[in-house]
C-alpha positions in Angstrom: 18.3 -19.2 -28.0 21.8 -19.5 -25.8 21.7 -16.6 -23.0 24.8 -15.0 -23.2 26.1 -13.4 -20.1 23.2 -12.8 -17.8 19.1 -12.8 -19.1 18.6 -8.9 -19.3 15.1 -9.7 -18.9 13.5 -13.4 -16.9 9.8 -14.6 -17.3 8.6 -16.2 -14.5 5.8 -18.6 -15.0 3.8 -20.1 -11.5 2.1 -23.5 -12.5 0.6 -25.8 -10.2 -0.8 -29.1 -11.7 -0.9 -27.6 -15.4 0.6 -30.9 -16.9 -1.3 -30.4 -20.1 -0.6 -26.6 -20.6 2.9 -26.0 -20.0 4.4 -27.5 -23.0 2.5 -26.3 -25.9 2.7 -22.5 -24.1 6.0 -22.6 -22.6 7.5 -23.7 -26.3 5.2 -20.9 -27.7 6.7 -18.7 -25.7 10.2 -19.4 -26.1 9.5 -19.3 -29.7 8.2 -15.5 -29.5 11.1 -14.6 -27.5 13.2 -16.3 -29.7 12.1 -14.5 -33.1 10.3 -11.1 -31.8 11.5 -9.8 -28.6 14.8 -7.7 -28.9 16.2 -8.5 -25.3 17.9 -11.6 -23.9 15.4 -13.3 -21.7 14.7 -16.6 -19.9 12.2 -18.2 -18.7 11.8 -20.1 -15.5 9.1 -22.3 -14.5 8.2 -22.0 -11.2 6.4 -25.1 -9.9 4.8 -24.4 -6.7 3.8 -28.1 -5.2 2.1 -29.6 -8.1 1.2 -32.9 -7.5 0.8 -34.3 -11.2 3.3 -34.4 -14.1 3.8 -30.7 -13.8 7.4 -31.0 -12.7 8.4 -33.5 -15.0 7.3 -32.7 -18.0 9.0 -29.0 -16.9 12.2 -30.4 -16.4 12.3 -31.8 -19.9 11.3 -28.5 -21.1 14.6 -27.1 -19.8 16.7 -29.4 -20.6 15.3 -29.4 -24.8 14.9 -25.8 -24.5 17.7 -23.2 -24.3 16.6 -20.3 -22.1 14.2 -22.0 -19.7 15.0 -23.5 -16.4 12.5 -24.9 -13.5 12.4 -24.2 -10.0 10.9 -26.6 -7.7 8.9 -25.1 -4.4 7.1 -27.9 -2.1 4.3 -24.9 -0.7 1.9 -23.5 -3.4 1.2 -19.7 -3.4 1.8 -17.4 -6.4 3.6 -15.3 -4.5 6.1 -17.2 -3.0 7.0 -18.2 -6.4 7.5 -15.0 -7.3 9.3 -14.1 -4.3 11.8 -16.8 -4.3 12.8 -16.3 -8.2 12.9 -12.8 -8.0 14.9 -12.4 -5.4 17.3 -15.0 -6.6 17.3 -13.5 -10.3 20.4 -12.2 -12.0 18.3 -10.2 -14.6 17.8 -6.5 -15.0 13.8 -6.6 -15.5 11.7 -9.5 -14.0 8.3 -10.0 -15.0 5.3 -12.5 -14.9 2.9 -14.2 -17.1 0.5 -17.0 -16.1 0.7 -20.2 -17.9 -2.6 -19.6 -20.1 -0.6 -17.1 -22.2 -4.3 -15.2 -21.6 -2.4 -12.1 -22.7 -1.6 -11.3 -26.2 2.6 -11.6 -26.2 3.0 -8.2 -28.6 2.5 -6.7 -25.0 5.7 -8.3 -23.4 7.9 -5.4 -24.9 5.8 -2.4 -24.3 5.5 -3.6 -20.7 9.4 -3.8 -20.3 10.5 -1.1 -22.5 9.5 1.7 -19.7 11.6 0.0 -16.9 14.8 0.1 -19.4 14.2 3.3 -20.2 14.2 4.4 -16.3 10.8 5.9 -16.9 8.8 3.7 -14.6 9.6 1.3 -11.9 6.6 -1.1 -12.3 4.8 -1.5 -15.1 0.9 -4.3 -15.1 -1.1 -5.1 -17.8 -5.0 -3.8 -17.6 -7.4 -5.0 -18.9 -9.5 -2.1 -17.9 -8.4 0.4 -20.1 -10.0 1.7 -22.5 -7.7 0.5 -25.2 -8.0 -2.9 -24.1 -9.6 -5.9 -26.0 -11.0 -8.8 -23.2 -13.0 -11.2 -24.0 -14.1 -13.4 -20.7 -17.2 -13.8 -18.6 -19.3 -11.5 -17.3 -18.5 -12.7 -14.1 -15.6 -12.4 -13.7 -15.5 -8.6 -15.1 -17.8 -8.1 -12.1 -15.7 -9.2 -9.7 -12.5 -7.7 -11.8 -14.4 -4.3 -11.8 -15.4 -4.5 -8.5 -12.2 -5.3 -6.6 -10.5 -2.6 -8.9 -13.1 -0.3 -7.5 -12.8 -1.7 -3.8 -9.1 -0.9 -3.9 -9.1 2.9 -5.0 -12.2 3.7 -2.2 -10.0 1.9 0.4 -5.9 2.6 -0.3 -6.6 5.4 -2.6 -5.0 3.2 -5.3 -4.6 4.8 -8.9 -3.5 1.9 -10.7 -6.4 0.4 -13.0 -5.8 -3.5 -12.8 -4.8 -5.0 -9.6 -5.6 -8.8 -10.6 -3.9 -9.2 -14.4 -1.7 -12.0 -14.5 1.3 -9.7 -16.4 3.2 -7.5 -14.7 6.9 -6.7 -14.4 9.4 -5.0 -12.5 13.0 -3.3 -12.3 15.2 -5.7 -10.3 16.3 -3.3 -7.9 13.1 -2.0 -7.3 11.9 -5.2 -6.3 15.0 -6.2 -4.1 13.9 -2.9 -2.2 10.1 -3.9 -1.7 9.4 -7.9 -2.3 11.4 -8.0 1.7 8.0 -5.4 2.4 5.6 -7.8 0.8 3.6 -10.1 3.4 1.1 -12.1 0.9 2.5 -15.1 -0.5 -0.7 -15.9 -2.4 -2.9 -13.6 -5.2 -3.0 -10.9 -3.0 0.9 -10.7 -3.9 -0.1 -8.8 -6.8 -1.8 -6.6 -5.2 0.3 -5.5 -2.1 3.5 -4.9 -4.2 1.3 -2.4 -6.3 0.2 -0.4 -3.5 3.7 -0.1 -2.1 5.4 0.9 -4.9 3.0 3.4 -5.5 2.9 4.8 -1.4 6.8 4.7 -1.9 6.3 7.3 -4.9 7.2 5.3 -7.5 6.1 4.9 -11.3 3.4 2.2 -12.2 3.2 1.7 -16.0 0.2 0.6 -17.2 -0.3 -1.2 -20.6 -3.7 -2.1 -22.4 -3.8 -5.8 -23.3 -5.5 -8.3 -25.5 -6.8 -10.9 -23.2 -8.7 -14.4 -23.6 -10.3 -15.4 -20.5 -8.8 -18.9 -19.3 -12.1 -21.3 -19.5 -10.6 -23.8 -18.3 -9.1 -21.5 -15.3 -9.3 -23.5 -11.7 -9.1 -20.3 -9.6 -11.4 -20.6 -6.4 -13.1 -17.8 -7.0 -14.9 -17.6 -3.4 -11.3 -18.0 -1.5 -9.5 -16.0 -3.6 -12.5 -13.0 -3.0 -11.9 -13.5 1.3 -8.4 -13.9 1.0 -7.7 -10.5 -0.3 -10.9 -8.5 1.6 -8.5 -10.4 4.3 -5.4 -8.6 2.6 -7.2 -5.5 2.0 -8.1 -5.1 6.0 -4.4 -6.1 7.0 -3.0 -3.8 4.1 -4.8 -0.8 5.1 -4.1 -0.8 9.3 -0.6 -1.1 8.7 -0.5 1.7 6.2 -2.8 3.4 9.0 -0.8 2.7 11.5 2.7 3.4 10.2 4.1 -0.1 10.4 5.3 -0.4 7.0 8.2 2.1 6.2 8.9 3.2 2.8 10.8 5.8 3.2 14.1 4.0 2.5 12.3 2.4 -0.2 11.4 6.9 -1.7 14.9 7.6 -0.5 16.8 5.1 -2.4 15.4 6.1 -5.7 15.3 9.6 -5.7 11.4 9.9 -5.0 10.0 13.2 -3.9 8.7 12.9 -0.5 4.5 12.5 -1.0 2.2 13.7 1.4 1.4 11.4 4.4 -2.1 9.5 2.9 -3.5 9.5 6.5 -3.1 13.5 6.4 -4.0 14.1 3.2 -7.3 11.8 3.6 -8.1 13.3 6.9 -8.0 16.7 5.0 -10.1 15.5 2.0 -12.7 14.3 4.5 -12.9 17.4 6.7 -13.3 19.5 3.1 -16.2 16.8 1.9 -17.9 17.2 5.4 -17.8 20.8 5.6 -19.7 21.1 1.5 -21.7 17.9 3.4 -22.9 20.6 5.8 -23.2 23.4 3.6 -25.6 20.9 0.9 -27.9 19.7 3.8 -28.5 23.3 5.1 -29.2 24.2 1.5 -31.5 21.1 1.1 -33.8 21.4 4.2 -34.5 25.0 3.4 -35.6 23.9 -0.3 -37.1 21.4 0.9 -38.9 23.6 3.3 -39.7 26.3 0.5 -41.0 23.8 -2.1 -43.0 21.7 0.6 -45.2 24.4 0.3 -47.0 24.0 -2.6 -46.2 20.5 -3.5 -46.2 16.6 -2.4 -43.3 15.6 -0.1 -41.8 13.1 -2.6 -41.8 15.3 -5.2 -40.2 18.5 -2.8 -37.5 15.9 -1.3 -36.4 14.7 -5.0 -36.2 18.4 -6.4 -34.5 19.7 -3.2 -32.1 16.9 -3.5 -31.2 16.7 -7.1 -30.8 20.5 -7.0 -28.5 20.7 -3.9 -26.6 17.1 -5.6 -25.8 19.6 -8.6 -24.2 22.3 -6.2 -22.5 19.3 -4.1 -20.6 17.7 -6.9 -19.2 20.8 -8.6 -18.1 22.1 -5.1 -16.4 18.8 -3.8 -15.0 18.5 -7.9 -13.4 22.0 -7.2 -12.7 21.9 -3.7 -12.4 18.7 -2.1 -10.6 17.0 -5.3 -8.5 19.3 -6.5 -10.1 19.0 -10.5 -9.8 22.7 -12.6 -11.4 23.1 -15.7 -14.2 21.9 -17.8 -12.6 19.0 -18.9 -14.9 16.0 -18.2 -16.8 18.1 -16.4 -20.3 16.9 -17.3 -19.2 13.7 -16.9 -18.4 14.4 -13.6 -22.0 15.0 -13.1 -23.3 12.0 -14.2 -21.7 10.2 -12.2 -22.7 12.4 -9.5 -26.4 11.9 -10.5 -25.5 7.9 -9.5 -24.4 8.8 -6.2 -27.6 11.4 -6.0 -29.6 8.3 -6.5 -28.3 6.5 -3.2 -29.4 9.8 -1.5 -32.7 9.6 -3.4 -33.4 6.3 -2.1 -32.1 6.7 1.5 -34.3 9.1 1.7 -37.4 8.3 -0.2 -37.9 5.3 1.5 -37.3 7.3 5.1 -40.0 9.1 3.6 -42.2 6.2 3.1 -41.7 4.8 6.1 -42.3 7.9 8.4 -45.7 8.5 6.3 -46.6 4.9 6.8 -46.3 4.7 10.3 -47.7 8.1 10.9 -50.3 9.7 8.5 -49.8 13.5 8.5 -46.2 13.9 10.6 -45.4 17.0 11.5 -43.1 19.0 9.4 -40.2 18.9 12.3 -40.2 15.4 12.2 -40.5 15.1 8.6 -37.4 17.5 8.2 -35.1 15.5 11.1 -35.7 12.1 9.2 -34.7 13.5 5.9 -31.7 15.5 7.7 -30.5 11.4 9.0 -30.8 9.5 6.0 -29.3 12.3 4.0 -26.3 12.3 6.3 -26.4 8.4 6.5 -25.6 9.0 2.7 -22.5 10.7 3.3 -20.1 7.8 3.6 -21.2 6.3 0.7 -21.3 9.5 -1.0 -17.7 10.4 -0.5 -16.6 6.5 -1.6 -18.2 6.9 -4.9 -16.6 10.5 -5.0 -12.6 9.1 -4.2 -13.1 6.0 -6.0 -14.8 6.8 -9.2 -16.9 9.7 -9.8 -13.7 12.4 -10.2 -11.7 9.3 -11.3 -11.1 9.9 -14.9 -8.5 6.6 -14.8 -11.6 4.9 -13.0 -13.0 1.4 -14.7 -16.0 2.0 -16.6 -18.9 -0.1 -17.4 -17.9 -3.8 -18.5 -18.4 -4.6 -22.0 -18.1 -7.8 -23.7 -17.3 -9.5 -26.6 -19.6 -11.4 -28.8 -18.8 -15.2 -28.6 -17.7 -14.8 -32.5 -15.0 -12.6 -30.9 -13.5 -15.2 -28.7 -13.3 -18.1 -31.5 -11.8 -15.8 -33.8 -9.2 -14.9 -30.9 -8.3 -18.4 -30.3 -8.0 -19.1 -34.0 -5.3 -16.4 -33.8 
C-alpha cells in the first residue's frame, strides 16, 4: 500500500535482536493494514541497538514493503524509541505494538477509532478486563496483577493495564507530554499514563485477545526494580509539584481536577476519623463480649462486627460510592482486608498470652488497640486500590493449554 500524503495513523515497532521475528510479523502486519484497516498507516521499525541481523533484515523490509520504514537508534530502551519516532512523526494518531504481534490485530482499530473521534486522548490495550481473552503464565499475571494493583494504591491510577505492549496516542497530545516523560525504558509506558491522566485527560481502554510471548527475553527481575525505581521517583515529583501539567489541562480544554495531594490528604483524614470511630466501637465489644467468652473468639466477633460498620462507612463517606450497586461485593472484599486485621491481632493475642498467662484486661485491650491500628495503613491501601475499585483487576484466570494451541493455530 503507497501512503499518500501523510500516514494518518504510524505503528511503531521497538525490536532489539529479533532477527527471526520481524519478518514473518512485520509482513503480517502490513498485510492486515493493507486489507482490513480503513486508515492510511505506516509502519516504522524502530531498532534500538540490536546487535544481530535485526537492522538488516529491517532495512530490506522497507525497501520490499511499501508503508514501512526503519529507524536506527545505537542506545536500547523502549522508550527512547518511542520518544524519538513520535516526536518526529508526521501522523495524526501514533501507536505501538511489540514485535510478537501478542495482541490480536482486530483491536488496532477500536484502539484508534476514539482518538479520531476526539473522544479520548490515549487509548491501552488491557488485558485485565473483564472482556479480555489472555492466555500466558501464571507468573506473569502475578506480577501483571500485582504492579496494576501497586500503581492505583500509590498514584491513585484508574487505568487497568499499565504494562500491555499496545497503546496509542493523539499526536498532539503526545507533543504536549512525551517532553514531560523521564523513563526511557518500560517504565515509559507507565509514566506517560499517569500524566495524561493527572493532566485530565481521557485514557481509553480496550479488551484484547493476547498470546503470551514464550519465547519473550524480558528480564523480569530488572524490569520489576526498574519501575519500583520509577514508581518512587514518579510519585515525589507529583508530591512535590515538580512536574507541571497545567499547560498540558490548559491546552486541551481540561477542567481543572482537584490537587491529588489535597484530595488524598482529605480522603485519609475521613478514613482516620471512621479508623477512630471502629476502634472505640471495637474495644467496647470486645470488652462486652469478653465477658462471657474466650479472648479469641470476643476479638474475632468484635472485629468482624465493627469491619461490617467500617466498610459501609468509608464506602459512603470516605469514597464517595451511593447506592447499592456492588454493594455486597464491596463487603467481600472488605472481609479480605478484615482478615489482615484478624491476623494482626490474633497473633498479638497469642503472643501476649504466651508470654504472660492470665494478662490483665488493660493490657490485653492496649495490645489489641496497636495492632488494630498497625492495620490501618494497609487497611486503607486495600480500600483506594481495590476494595471500592469496581475497574480494579480481579482474580487471574487462565486458560487451558488447549486454549493457547488453538490460538496459535489461528
Amino acid at each position: 500500500m503507497q501512503i499518500s500524503g501523510h500516514p494518518r495513523v504510524e505503528i511503531v515497532v521497538p525490536v532489539k535482536n529479533e532477527e527471526n521475528d520481524l519478518g514473518p510479523n512485520i509482513r503480517r502486519l502490513r498485510e492486515f493494514l493493507d486489507t482490513a484497516f480503513p486508515f492510511p498507516a505506516e509502519v516504522c521499525i524502530a531498532d534500538n541497538g540490536s546487535t544481530d541481523a535485526t537492522y538488516e533484515i529491517g532495512a530490506l523490509l522497507a525497501i520490499e514493503l511499501p508503508g514501512v520504514r526503519i529507524v536506527r537508534l545505537e542506545q536500547s530502551g523502549r522508550g527512547r524509541a518511542l520518544k524519538k519516532v513520535w516526536s518526529e512523526s508526521a501522523a495524526d494518531v501514533l501507536a505501538y505494538m511489540d514485535v510478537d504481534l501478542s495482541t490480536n490485530l482486530n483491536a488496532l482499530l477500536p484502539l484508534v477509532a476514539p482518538l479520531f473521534a476526539g473522544h479520548s486522548d490515549v487509548a491501552i490495550g488491557t488485558r485485565l478486563s473483564n472482556g479480555s481473552r489472555v492466555v500466558r503464565r501464571p507468573i506473569r499475571e502475578f506480577i501483571s496483577r500485582s504492579y496494576n494493583l501497586l500503581l492505583r494504591a500509590t498514584l491513585s491510577a484508574h487505568f487497568s493495564d499499565a504494562q500491555c505492549g499496545f497503546k496509542a496516542i493523539r499526536a498532539d497530545v503526545a507533543h504536549q507530554l512525551l517532553p514531560l516523560v523521564e523513563d526511557n525504558s518500560w517504565f515509559f509506558d507507565t509514566e506517560l499514563l499517569v500524566l495524561a491522566e493527572k493532566a485530565g485527560l481521557r485514557i481509553h481502554e480496550v479488551p484484547v485477545d493476547w498470546v503470551d510471548d514464550l519465547d519473550s527475553r524480558v528480564a523480569i527481575a530488572k524490569t520489576v526494580g526498574e519501575d519500583l525505581s520509577g514508581i518512587a521517583r514518579l510519585t515525589r515529583n507529583l508530591g512535590r509539584g515538580r512536574i507541571d501539567l497545567e499547560p498540558v489541562r490548559q491546552a486541551f480544554g481540561r477542567p481543572r481536577i482537584l490537587d491529588p495531594r489535597t484530595a488524598l490528604a482529605a480522603r485519609v483524614l475521613r478514613f482516620c476519623a471512621i479508623g477512630v470511630l471502629s476502634t472505640a466501637a471495637y474495644a467496647l465489644l470486645y470488652l462486652v463480649l469478653r465477658q462471657g467468652m474466650p479472648a479469641q473468639i470476643a476479638n474475632v466477633l468484635a472485629l468482624l462486627i465493627t469491619a461490617v460498620g467500617n466498610t459501609a462507612l468509608n464506602r459512603r463517606i470516605t469514597f464517595g460510592v451511593r447506592g447499592v450497586d456492588n454493594r455486597w461485593k464491596h463487603q467481600l472484599r472488605g472481609l479480605v482486608a478484615f482478615g489482615i486485621g484478624w491476623s494482626l491481632t490474633a497473633s498479638s493475642l497469642w503472643l501476649l498470652h504466651t508470654a504472660v498467662a492470665v494478662p490483665h484486661q488493660v493490657v490485653e485491650i492496649t495490645v489489641l488497640t496497636l495492632a488494630n491500628l498497625a492495620a490501618t495503613v494497609v487497611r486503607f491501601s486495600l480500600f483506594q486500590a481495590w476494595v471500592f475499585d469496581d475497574d480494579a483487576p480481579t482474580l487471574p484466570t487462565f486458560e487451558p493449554p488447549a486454549v493457547l494451541d488453538q490460538t496459535r493455530s489461528n
